[in-house]
N, C-alpha and C positions, 0 to 999 in steps of 0.2 A: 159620537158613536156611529160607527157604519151600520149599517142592516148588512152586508156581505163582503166577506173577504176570501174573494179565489186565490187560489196558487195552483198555478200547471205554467211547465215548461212548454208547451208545445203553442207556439203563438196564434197558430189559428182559434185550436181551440178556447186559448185561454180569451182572446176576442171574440169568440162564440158566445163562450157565458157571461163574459161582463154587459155583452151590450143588452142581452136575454133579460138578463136579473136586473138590470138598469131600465129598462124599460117595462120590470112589472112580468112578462113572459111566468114564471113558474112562482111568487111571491102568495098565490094560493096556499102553495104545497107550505111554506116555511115561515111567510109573515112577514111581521116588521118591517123598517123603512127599508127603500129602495136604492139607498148609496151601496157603493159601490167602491171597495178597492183590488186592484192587482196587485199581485206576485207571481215571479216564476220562478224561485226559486225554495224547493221545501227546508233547505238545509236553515231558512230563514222563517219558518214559520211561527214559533213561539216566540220570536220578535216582533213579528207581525202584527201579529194576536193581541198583544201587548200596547202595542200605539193605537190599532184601530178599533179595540173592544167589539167586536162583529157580535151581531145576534146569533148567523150561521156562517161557516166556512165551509165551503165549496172546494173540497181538496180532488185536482183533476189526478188521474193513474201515473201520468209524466212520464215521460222517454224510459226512468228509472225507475221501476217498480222498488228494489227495496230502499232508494231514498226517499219515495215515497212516505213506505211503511214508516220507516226510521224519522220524519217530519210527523206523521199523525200520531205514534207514539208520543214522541217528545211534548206535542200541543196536549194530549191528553193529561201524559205524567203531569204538567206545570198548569191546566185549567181543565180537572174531570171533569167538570158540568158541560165542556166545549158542547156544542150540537154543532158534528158534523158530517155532511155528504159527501162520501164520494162519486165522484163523475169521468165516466169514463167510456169511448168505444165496445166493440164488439170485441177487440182484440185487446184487450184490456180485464177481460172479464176474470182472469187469474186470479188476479188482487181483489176482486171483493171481497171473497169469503175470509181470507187475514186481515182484511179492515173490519169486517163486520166482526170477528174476535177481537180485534184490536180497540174496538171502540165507537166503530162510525155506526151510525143511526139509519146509515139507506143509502141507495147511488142514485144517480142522475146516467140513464142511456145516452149515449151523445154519439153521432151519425160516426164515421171510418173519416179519420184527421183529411184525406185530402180532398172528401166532401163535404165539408164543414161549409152551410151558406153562408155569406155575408150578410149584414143587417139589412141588405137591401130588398130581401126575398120576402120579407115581409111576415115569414112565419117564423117558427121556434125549431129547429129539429131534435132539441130536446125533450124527452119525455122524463117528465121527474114520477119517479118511483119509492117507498119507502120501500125495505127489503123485504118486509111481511106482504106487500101486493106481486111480487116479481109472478112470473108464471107458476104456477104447482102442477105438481105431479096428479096422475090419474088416481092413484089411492095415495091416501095416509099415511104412511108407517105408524106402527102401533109400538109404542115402547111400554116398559113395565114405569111404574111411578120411582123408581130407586135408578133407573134410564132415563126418565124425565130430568130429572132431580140433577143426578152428571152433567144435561146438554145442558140445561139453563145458567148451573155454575161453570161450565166452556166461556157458552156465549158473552157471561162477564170478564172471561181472562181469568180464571180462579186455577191454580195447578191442582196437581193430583193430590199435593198435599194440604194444602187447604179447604180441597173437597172433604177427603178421609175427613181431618179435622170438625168440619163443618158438620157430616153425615155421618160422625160418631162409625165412621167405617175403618177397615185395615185397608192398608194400601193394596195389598194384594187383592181384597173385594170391590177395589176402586177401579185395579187395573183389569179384572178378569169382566167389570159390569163393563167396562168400556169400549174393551173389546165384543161383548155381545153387541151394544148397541151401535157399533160401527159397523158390525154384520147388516142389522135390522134398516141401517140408512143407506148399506151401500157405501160406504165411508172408510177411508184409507187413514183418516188423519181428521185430528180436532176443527182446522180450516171447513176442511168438506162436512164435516158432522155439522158444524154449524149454520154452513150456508144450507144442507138440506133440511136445515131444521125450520131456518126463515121461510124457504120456499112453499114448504108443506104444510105450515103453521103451528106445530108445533112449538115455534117460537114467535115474539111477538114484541 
């Protein structure tokens, strides 16, 4: 069984993180042993997953964001219990909040791909983060407990209808709280409602 299995296309960085996690570097944050396998291809991840029973996977943002997504879903749908982070740049930072809906547990910051150092530098320029520590906002947002209730069932991936369902609500009391509380976050869309939900701690 490996303790980690990356997959990012982009070759520096995917040599960034294997030699990091291979030598212990962020193994605080996640645990377990310190092997190590690569991939760079996500379209191959629930194969992956499969040969190397990883404790964590470390799924990098990759050149292509939605094969990305489209890999972390698929690892999900076929092993829910996966524990995975995603890792990514500055300019990457799009794809968190539809991974953090989609399933992943936190990201890993990783420097801009063409300053990526070599294991020679001797430091890490990885800072591992769960998504509940990212920076927060100056104030809180204040939602009602029936707006609570909404973001938490987002944050699992739960539709409108299995919310109603869940919260003995109509749909249309699902869709008009929704709308309040995308007001109250600032939020365009379930992605954004969730990632300010991590940031602010309302979620957790």
């Amino acid at each position: 069984m490996a303790g980690y299995l990356v997959c990012e296309d982009r070759a520096g960085l995917r040599a960034g993180l294997t030699t990091d996690l291979a030598a212990g570097v962020i193994v605080e944050l996640v645990g377990g042993p310190a092997g190590v396998h690569a991939l760079d291809d996500p379209d191959r991840l629930v194969e992956a997953w499969a040969a190397a029973e990883p404790e964590v996977v470390v799924l990098g943002a990759g050149s292509n964001h939605r094969r990305t997504l489209a890999g972390l879903r698929a690892l999900l749908a076929h092993a829910p219990d996966a524990l995975v982070l995603m890792a990514g740049s500055g300019i990457d930072h799009e794809v968190c909040p539809e991974a953090l809906v989609a399933g992943a547990r936190g990201y890993l910051t990783l420097p801009e791909p063409d300053h990526t150092p070599g294991p020679e530098t001797g430091s890490s320029p990885h800072r591992a983060a769960p998504a509940s520590e990212q920076a927060r906002p100056e104030a809180k947002p204040v939602l009602t407990e029936p707006e609570a209730e909404l973001l938490a069932g987002m944050s699992r991936g739960e539709t409108g209808a299995q919310l109603a369902a869940r919260l003995a609500l109509t749909p249309e009391t699902i869709k008009s709280q929704t709308h309040r509380m995308f007001a109250t976050l600032g939020a365009t869309n379930r992605a954004a409602a969730v990632a300010v939900g991590f940031r602010s701690g309302l979620l957790t």
